[in-house]
C-alpha positions in Angstrom: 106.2 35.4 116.7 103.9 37.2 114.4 105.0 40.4 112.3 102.2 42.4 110.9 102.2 43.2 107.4 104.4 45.9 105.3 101.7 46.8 103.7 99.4 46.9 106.6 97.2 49.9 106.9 98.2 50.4 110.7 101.8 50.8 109.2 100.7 53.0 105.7 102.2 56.8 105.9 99.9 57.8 104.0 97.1 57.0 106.7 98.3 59.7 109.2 100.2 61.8 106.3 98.4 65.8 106.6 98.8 66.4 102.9 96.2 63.3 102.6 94.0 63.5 105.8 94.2 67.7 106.4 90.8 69.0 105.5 91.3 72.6 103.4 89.6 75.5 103.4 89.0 79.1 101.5 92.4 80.4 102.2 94.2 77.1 100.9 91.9 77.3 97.4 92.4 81.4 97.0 96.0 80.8 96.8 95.7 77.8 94.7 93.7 79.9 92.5 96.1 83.0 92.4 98.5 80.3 91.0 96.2 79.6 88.3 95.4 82.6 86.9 99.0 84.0 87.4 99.7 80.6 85.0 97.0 82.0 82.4 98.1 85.5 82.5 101.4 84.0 81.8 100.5 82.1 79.1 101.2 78.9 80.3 98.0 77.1 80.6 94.6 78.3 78.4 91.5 79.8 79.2 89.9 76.2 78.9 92.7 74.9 81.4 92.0 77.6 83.3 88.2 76.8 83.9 88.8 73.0 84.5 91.5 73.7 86.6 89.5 76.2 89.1 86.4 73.6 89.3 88.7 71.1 90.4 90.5 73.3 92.7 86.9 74.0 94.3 85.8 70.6 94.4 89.5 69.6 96.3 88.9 68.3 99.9 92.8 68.0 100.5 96.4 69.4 100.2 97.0 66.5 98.1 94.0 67.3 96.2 95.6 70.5 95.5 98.9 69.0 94.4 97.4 67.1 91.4 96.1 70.3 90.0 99.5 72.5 90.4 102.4 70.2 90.3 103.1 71.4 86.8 103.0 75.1 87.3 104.9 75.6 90.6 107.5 73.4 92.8 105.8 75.4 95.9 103.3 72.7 96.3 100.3 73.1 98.8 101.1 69.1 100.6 104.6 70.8 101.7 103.3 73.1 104.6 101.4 70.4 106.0 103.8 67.8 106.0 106.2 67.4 109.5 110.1 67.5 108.9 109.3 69.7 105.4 112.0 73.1 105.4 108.7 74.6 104.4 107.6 73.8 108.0 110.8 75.3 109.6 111.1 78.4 108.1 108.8 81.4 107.1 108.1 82.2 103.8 110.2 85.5 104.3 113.2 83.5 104.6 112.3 80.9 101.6 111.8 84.1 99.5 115.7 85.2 100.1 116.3 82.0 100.0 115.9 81.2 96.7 115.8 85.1 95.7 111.8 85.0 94.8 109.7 87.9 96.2 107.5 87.0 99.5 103.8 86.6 98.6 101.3 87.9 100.4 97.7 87.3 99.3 94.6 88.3 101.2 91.4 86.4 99.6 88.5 86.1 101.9 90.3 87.8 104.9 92.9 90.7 105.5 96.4 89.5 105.8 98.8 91.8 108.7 102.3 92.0 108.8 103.2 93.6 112.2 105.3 93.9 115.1 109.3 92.4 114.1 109.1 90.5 110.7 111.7 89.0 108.6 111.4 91.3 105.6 112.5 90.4 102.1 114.1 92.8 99.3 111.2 91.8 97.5 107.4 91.8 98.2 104.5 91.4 95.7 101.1 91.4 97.2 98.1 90.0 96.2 94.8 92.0 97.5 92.5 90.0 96.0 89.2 90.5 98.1 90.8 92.0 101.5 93.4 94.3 102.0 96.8 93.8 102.7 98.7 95.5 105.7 102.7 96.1 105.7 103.7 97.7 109.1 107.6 98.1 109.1 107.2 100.2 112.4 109.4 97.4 114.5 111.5 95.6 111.4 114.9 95.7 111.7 116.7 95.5 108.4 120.3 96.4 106.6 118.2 96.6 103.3 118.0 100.4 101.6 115.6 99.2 99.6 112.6 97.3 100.0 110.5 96.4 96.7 106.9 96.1 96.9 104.8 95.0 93.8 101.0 95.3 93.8 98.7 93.0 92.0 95.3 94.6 90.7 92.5 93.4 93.1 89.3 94.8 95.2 91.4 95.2 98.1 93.9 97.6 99.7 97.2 97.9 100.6 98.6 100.1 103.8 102.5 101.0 104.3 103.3 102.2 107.8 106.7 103.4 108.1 109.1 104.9 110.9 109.5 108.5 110.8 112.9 107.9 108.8 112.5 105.5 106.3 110.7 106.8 103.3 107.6 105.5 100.6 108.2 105.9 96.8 105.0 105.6 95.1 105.8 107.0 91.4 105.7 104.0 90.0 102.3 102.8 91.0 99.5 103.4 88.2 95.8 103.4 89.3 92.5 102.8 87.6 89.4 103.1 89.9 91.5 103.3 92.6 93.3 105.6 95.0 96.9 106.1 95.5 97.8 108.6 99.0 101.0 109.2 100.5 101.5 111.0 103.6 105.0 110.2 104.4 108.7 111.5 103.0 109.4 110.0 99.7 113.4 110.7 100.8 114.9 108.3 104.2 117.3 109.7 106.4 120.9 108.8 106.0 120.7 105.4 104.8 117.4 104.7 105.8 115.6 101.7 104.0 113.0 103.0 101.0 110.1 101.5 100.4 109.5 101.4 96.4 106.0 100.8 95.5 105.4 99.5 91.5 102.6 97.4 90.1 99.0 98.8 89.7 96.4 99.3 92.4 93.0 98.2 90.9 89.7 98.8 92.3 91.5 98.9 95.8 93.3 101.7 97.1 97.0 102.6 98.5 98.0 104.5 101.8 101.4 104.9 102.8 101.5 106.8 106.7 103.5 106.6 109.8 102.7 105.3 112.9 99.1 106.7 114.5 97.6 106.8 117.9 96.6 102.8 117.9 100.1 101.5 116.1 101.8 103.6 119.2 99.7 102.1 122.0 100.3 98.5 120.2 103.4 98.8 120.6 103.6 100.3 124.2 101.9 97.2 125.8 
């Protein structure tokens, strides 16, 4: 009887394993790249590392690829979404932000990232709005928090906050420079209603916090 060999490609892991075979894109280098220069704002790599770091990033074909540039700057590697039987896999990043008390990360690159209909939602959110804008409708959430922490990251893109009409918007800790800051909705809940606390700085982008409209109401009606 023959046995084929251990080492035998028709029995390697790493011939069928995503992290090595899963072709990336735009979205899986932005975020790669928001780790980076997070990093070097930080102070934890240089300018120069910086540079090297971002060609190779753009040059990566693979998760994998991807791993070998970040694995000293964050345990959230990019090979762990792609890889079956990961927690990463079987959870959503709301719940691996409580999990390990982290804010949620939302980053919108080349394309706008929504957060709509019922959501797990976080104490803590920092967004990202890079390129695109970022969209954070709590109209459906249910939630015991009273306070919801949202942190904005300079960028070229927006950010909207729709609320129900009892849940409230603080925005007096959110500093502009080019941008625009608007609030059309109470800055006080009702009862114990959750508030939304807005902090971080808005960029080139702009900030809208409203309640729901005409479209969020038919949305929700079908």
């Amino acid at each position: 009887m023959s046995h084929s060999a251990p080492d035998s490609p028709d029995n390697d892991p790493a011939e069928t394993d995503p992290a090595k075979t899963y072709r990336i894109g735009h979205k899986e280098r932005d975020d790669a790249i928001e780790v980076l220069r997070e990093a070097a704002g930080d102070g934890r790599i240089t300018v120069e590392e910086l540079d090297e770091r971002m060609e190779k990033v753009q040059a990566a074909r693979f998760p994998i690829d991807l791993d070998e540039v970040l694995s000293d700057l964050t345990t959230n590697l990019p090979s762990d979404r792609f890889r079956p039987g990961s927690s990463l896999t079987r959870s959503t990043p709301a719940d691996r932000a409580m999990a390990a008390g982290e804010p949620l990360v939302i980053k919108a690159g080349w394309e706008p990232e929504l957060r709509r209909a019922k959501w797990q939602v976080p104490p803590s959110i920092r967004c990202h709005p890079t390129g695109s804008n970022i969209e954070l409708n709590f109209l459906e959430v249910e939630t015991d928090l009273e306070v919801i922490d949202v942190e904005i990251v300079a960028g070229m893109g927006s950010v909207i906050v729709v609320i129900p009409n009892d849940w409230a918007v603080n925005v007096d800790n959110l500093s502009k420079s080019w941008g625009s800051v608007k609030s059309v909705v109470n800055a006080i809940p009702e009862g114990r209603k959750p508030t939304v606390e807005v902090s971080g700085s808005i960029g080139m982008g702009s900030f809208r916090a409203r309640f729901a409209n005409f479209l969020d109401r038919r949305r929700m009606a079908k």
